[in-house]
FISE-48667 format. One record per residue (C-alpha): residue in one letter; x negated, y, z negated. Coordinates in nm, 3 decimals. Layout:
residues N
A / X / Y / Z
...
END
This chain:
residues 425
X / 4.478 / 10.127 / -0.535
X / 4.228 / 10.387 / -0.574
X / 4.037 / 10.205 / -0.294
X / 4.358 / 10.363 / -0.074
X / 4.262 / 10.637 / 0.162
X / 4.391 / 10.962 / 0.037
X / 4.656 / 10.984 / 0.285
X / 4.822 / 10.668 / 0.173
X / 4.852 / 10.766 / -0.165
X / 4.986 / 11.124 / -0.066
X / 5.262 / 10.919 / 0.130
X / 5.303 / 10.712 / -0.116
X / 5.385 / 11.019 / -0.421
X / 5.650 / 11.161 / -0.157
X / 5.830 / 10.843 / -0.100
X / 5.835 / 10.775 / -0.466
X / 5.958 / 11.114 / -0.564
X / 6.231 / 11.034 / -0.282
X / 6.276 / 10.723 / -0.470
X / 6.326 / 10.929 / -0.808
X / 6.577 / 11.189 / -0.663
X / 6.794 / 10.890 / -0.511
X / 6.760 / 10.711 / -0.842
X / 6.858 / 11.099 / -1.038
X / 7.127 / 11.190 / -0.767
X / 7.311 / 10.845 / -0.780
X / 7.318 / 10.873 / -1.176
X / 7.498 / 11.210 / -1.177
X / 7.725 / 11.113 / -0.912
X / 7.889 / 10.770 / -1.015
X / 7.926 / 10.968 / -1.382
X / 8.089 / 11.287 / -1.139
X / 8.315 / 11.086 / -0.951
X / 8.705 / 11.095 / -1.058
X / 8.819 / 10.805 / -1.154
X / 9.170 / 10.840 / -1.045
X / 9.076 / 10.978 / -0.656
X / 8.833 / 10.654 / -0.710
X / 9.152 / 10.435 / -0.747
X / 9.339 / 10.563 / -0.466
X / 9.043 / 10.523 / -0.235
X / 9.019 / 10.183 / -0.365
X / 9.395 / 10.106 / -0.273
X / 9.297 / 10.239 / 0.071
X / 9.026 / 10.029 / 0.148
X / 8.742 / 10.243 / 0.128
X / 8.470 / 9.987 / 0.085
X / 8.190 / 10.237 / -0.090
X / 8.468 / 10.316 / -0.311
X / 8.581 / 9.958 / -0.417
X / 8.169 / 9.908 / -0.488
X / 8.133 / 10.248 / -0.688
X / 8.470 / 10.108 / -0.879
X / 8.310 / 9.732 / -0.959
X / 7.967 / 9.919 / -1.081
X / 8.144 / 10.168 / -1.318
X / 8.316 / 9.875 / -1.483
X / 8.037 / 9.825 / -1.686
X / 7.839 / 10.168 / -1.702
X / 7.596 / 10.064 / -1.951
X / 7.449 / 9.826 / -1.670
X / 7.494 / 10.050 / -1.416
X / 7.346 / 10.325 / -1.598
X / 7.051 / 10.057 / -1.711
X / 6.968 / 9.976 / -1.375
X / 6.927 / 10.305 / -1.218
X / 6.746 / 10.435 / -1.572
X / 6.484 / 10.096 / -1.515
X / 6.487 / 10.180 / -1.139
X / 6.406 / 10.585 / -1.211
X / 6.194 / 10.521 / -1.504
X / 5.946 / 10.292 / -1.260
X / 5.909 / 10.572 / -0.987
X / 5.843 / 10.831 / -1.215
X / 5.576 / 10.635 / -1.405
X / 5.383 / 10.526 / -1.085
X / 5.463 / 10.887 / -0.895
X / 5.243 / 10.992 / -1.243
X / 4.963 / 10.724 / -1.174
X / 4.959 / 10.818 / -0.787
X / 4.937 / 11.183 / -0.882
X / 4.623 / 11.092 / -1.119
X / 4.435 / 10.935 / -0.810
X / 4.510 / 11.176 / -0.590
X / 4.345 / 11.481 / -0.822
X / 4.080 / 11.183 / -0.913
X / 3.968 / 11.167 / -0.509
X / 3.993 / 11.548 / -0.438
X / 3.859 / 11.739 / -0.767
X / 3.714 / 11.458 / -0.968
X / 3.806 / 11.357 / -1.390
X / 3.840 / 11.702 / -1.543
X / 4.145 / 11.784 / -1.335
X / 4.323 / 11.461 / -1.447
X / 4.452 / 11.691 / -1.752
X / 4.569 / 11.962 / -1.493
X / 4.822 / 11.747 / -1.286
X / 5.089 / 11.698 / -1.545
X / 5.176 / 12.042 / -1.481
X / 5.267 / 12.076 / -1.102
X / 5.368 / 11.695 / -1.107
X / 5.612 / 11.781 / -1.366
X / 5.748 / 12.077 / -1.169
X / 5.751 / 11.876 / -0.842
X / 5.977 / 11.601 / -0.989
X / 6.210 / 11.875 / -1.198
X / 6.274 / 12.091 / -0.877
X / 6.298 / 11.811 / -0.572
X / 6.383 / 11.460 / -0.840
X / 6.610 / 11.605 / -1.067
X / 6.791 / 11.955 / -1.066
X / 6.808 / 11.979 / -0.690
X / 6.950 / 11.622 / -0.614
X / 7.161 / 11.613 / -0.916
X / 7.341 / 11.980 / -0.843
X / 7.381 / 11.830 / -0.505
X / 7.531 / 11.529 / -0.641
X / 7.816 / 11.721 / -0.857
X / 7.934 / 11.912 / -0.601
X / 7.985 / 11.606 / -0.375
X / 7.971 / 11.334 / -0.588
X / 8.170 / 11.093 / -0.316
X / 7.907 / 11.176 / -0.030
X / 7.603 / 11.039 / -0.276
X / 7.847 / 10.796 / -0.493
X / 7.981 / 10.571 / -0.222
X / 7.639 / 10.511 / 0.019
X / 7.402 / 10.469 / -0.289
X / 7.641 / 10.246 / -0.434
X / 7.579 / 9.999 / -0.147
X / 7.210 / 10.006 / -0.269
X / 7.258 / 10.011 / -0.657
X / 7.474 / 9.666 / -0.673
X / 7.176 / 9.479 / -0.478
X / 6.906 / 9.636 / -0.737
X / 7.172 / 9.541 / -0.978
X / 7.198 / 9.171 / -0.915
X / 6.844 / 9.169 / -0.857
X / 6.707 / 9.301 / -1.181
X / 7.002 / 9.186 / -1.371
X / 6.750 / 8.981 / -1.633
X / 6.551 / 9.280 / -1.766
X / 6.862 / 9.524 / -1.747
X / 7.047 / 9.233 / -1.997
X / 6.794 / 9.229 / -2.200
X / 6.770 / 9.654 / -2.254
X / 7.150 / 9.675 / -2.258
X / 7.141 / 9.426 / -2.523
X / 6.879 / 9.539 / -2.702
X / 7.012 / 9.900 / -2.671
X / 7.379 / 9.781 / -2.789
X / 7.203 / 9.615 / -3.124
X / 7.075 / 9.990 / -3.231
X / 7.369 / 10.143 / -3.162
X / 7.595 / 9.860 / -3.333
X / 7.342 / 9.875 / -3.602
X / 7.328 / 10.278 / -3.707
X / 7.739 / 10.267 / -3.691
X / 7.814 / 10.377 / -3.337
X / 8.107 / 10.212 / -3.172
X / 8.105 / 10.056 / -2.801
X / 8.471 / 10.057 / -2.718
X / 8.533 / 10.257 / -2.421
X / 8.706 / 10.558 / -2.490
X / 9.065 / 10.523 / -2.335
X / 9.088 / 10.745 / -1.993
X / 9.479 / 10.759 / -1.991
X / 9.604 / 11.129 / -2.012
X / 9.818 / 11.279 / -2.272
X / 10.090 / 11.469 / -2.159
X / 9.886 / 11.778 / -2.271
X / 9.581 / 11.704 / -2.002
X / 9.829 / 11.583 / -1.768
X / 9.998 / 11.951 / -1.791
X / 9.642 / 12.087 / -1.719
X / 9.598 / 11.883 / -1.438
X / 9.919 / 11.992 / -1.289
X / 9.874 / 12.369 / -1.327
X / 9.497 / 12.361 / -1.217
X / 9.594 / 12.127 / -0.896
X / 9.653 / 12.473 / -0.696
X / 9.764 / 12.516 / -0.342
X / 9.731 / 12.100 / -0.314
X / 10.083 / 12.071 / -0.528
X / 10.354 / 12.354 / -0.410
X / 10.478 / 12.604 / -0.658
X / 10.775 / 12.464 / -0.685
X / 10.687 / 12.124 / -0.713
X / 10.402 / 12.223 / -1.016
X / 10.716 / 12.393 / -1.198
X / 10.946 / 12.081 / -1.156
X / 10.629 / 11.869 / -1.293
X / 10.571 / 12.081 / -1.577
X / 10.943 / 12.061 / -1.702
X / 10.923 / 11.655 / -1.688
X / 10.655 / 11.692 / -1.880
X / 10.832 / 11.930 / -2.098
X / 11.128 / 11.691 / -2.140
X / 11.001 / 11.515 / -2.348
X / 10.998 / 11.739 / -2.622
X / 11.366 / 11.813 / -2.560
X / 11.705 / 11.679 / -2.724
X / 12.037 / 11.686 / -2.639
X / 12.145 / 11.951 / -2.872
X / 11.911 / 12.187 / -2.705
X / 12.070 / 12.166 / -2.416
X / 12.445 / 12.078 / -2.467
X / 12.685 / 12.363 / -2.411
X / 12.897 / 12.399 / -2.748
X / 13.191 / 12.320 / -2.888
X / 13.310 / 12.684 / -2.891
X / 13.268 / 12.728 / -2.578
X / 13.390 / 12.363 / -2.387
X / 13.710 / 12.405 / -2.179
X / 13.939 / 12.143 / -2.257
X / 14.315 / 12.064 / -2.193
X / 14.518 / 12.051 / -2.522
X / 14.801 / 11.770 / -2.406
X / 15.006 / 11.930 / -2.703
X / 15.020 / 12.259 / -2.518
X / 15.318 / 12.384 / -2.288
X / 15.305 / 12.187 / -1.961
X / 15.328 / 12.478 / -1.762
X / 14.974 / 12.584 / -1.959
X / 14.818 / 12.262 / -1.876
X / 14.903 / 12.273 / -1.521
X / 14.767 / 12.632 / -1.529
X / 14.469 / 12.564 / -1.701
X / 14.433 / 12.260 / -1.433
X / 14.471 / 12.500 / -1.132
X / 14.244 / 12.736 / -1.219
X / 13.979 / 12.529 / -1.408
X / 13.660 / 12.560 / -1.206
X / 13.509 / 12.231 / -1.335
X / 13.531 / 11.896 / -1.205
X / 13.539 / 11.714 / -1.526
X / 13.765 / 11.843 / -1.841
X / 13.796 / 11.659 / -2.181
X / 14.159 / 11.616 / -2.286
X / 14.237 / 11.642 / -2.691
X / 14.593 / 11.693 / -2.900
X / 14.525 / 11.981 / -3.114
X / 14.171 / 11.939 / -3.164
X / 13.870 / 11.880 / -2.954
X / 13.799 / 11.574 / -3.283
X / 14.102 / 11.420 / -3.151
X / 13.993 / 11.314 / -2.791
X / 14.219 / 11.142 / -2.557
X / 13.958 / 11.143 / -2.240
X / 13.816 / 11.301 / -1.992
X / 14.006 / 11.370 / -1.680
X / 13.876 / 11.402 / -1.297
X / 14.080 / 11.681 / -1.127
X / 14.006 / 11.490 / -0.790
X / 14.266 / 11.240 / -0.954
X / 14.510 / 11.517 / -1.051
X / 14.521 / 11.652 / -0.669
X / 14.675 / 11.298 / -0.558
X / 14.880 / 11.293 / -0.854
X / 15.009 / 11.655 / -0.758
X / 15.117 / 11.520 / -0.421
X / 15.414 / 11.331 / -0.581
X / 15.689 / 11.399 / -0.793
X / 15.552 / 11.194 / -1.109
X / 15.314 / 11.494 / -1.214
X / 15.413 / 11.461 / -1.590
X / 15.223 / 11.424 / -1.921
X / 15.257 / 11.026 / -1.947
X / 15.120 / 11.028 / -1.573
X / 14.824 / 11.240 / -1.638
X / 14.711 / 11.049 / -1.981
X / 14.703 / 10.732 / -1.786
X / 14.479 / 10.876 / -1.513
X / 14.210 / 10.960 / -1.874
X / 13.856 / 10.811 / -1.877
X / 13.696 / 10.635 / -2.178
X / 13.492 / 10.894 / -2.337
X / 13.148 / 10.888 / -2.340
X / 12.943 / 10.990 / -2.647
X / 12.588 / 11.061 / -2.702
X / 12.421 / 11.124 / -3.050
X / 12.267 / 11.505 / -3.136
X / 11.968 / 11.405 / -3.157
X / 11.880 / 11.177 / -2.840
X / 11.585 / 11.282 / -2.622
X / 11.687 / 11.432 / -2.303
X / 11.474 / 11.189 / -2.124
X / 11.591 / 10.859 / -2.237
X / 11.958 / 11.030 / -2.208
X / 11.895 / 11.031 / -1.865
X / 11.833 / 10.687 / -1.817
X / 12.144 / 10.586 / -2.047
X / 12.369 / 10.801 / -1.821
X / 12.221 / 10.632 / -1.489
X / 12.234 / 10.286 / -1.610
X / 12.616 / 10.339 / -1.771
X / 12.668 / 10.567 / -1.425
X / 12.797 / 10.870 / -1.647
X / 12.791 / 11.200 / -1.541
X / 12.978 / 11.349 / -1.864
X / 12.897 / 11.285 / -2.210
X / 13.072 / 11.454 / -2.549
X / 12.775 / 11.479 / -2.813
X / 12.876 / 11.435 / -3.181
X / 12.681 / 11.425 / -3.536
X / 12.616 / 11.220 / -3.782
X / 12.999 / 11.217 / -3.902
X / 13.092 / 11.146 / -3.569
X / 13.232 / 11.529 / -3.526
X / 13.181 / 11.663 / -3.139
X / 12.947 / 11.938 / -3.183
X / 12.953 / 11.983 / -2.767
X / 12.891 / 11.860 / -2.385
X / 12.617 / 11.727 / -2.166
X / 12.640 / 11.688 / -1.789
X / 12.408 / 11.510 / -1.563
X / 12.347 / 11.882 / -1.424
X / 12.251 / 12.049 / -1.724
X / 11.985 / 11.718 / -1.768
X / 11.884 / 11.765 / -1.401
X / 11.872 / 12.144 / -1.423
X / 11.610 / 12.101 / -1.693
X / 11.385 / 11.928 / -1.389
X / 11.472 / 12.145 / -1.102
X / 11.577 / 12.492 / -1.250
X / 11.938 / 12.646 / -1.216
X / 12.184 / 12.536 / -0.960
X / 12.374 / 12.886 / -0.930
X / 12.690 / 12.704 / -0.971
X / 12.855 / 12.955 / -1.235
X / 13.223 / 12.959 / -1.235
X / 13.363 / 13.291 / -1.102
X / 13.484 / 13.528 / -1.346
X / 13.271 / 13.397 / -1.639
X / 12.994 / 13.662 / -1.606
X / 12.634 / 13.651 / -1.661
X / 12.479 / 13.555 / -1.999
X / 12.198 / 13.777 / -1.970
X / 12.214 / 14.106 / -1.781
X / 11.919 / 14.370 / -1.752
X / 12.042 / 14.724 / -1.833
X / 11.882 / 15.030 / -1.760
X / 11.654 / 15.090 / -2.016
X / 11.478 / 14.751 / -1.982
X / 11.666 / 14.588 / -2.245
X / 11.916 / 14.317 / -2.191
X / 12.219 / 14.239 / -2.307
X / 12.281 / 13.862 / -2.422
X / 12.548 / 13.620 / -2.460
X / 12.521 / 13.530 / -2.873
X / 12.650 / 13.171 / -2.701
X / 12.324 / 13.155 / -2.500
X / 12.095 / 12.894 / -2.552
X / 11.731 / 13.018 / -2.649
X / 11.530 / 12.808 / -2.449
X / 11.737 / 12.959 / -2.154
X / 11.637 / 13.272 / -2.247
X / 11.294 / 13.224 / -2.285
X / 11.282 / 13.021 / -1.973
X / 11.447 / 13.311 / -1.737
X / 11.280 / 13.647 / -1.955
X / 10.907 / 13.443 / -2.078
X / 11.014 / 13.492 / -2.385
X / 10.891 / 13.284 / -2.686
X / 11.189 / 13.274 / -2.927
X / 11.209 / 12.996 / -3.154
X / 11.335 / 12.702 / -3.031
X / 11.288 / 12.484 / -3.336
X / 11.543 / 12.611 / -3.522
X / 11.880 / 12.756 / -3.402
X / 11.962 / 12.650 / -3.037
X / 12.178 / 12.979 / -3.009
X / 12.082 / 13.346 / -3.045
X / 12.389 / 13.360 / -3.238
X / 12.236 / 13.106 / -3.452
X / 11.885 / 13.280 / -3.417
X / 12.025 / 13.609 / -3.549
X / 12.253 / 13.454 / -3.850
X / 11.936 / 13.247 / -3.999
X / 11.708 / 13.570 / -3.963
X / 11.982 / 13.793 / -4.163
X / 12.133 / 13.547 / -4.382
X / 12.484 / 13.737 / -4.385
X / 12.709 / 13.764 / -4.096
X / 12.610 / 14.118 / -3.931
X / 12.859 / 14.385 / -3.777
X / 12.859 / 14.559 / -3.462
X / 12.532 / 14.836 / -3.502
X / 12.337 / 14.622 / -3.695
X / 11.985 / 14.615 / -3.595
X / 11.710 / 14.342 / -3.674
X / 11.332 / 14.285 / -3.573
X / 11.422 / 13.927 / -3.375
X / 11.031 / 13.805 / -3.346
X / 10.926 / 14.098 / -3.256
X / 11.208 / 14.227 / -3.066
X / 11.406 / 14.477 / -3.098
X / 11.740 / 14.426 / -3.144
X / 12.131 / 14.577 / -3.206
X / 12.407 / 14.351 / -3.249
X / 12.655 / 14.480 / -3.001
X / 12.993 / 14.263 / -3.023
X / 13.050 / 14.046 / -3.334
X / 13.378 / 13.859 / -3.353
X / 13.480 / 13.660 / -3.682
X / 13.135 / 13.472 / -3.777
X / 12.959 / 13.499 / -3.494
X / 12.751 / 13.731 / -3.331
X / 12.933 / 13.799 / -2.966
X / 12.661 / 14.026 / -2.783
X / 12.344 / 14.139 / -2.870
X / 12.134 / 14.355 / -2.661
X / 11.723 / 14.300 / -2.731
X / 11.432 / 14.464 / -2.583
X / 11.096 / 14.319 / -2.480
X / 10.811 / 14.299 / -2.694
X / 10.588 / 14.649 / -2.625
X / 10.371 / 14.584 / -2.397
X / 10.519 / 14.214 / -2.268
X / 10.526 / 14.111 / -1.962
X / 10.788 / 13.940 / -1.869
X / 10.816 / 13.705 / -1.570
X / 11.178 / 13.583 / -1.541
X / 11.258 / 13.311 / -1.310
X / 11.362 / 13.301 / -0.990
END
């Protein structure tokens, strides 16, 4: 080789330092590439991608035959280097060439192709791996015998091979979602996020309570009932004697127009046109609640306790609400639960659930505790408070407003100092 005329070998150290920055770019790429864009192309046919998907199967081999391929150039690029200051300047400069050889290969073998490589990762990925699996096959002898040489040490100083798992939790799943920017729609990243969210949710923290369901009494006055039926704004009504414990059914009021139509409109006639009530336990994730309801095609479930006592309702809209945000179907009349006065405060339903309000206000209220402010505010003080009571409620100001009996009708709370709040649309 040193017999070479000095423009060889000069052509020679370029293509071999062309060699190393394929060998250092295709490293950093098939480690940059994301694995789940890597599956989809690989579902569409992309051929580079189905390649780059067979070589990152194994890594260690892939990552032991572009190390053995790099390794090579960078070893000879030295030697060619050597000869090259041997035919110009003569032995005492064979010292001196580490230095700009060094620099040559950092700037145009390693930084520059590998920051090219991470910020397009598929352009270098997909060609080079049309090269790599070749090299691959071809020195597949000496890269089993350094992969299993390598895996010994490790194996032997206590470091495990298993592949760490690259399923997401729901936690890096939620990052994904809010960092996917304008490529998922606002709204569509908000219904994601409260899937994810469901999860985490039960029943009870959603159900509408028993002090506040709208029922028909059958022991009533039947001119009440048919009242109550005439100007009830919901579709579905559970239908007790004397108690909402003592459940008859659950009556459709698209039956009760037909029945209205004839002259048999009585008690007996009504109790026969009663569904089998449906019953979900307190404590059932919202999630797997929705699946129960679809399979038993339920769109109206009474939710009781361990002693089998209703403690309130769940409808397939309060479930779906949780994915999609409010439907703006309030009943006339019945008034908002939280209203914004004047002064910035707002005045709140005590029946209001608390992971409404910190859904519409960005509050963060407890929501492991209490599912009602009323709740909220009779754990904090312990006692049942009177109208002009006021209370720190997590920082919050707040002044009990109504209180009826043992509960806690209308409070009105401010935000925390300083808060911004971001109530939903």
């Amino acid at each position: 080789m040193a017999d070479l005329p000095l423009s060889a070998l000069i052509g020679a150290l370029i293509f071999l330092i062309f060699l190393s920055a394929f060998f250092s770019a295709s490293e950093t790429a098939m480690m940059a590439l994301n694995r789940y864009r890597l599956r989809h192309l690989v579902k569409t046919g992309n051929k580079g991608a189905r390649i780059a998907s067979t070589l990152l199967e194994r890594p260690d081999r892939l990552l032991g035959v572009i190390l053995l391929g790099n390794n090579l150039v960078n070893f000879a690029a030295a030697t060619i280097a050597g000869l090259i200051a041997l035919k110009l300047f003569g032995e005492i400069t064979l010292l001196l060439v580490t230095i700009p050889l060094t620099i040559t290969v950092l700037i145009f073998a390693e930084v520059g192709p590998k920051t090219v490589a991470v910020l397009h990762p598929e352009r270098i990925a997909f060609p080079a791996a049309f090269i790599l699996l070749p090299l691959l096959k071809l020195g597949y002898p000496i890269v089993w015998v350094i992969n299993s040489v390598t895996n010994f040490l490790l194996q032997f100083v206590g470091i495990p091979l298993k592949r760490r798992s690259e399923r997401l939790s729901s936690d890096e799943l939620r990052t994904v979602v809010k960092e996917a920017g304008t490529m998922i729609p606002a709204t569509h990243q908000s219904m994601l996020l409260r899937i994810l969210d469901m999860e985490k949710i039960e029943v009870e923290d959603i159900m509408v309570p028993r002090s506040t369901i709208e029922g028909i009494d059958i022991d009533e006055d039947w001119d009440e009932v048919v009242t109550k039926l005439s100007t009830s704004h919901h579709t579905r009504l559970p239908v007790f004697r004397g108690s909402l414990d003592k459940i008859e059914g659950v009556l459709h009021l698209r039956k009760v127009l037909h029945l209205t139509q004839t002259n048999n409109f009585t008690k007996e006639s009504l109790i026969k046109l009663l569904s089998e009530p449906y019953f979900i336990p307190e404590g059932a994730p919202i999630t797997q609640q929705l699946l129960n309801m679809q399979k038993d095609k339920q769109r109206f479930g009474l939710v009781v306790d361990e002693y089998g006592d209703i403690k309130g309702l769940v409808t397939l809209d309060e479930i779906l609400e949780e994915i999609v945000g409010e439907f703006n179907t309030q009943a006339p009349g019945t008034g908002d639960e939280i209203l914004l006065q004047d002064d910035n405060s707002y005045l709140i339903s005590g029946g209001s659930s608390i992971r409404d309000i910190n859904r519409k206000l960005g509050w963060k209220l407890p929501v492991d505790g209490p599912k009602t402010l009323n709740g909220l505010i009779l754990e904090y003080l312990e006692d049942i408070p009177e109208a002009g009571t006021s209370l720190m409620l997590e920082g919050h100001p707040a002044e009990i407003i109504q209180a009826k009996g043992t509960a806690v009708k209308m409070a009105k709370i401010m935000p925390i100092p300083n808060e911004t709040v971001e109530q939903e649309e």
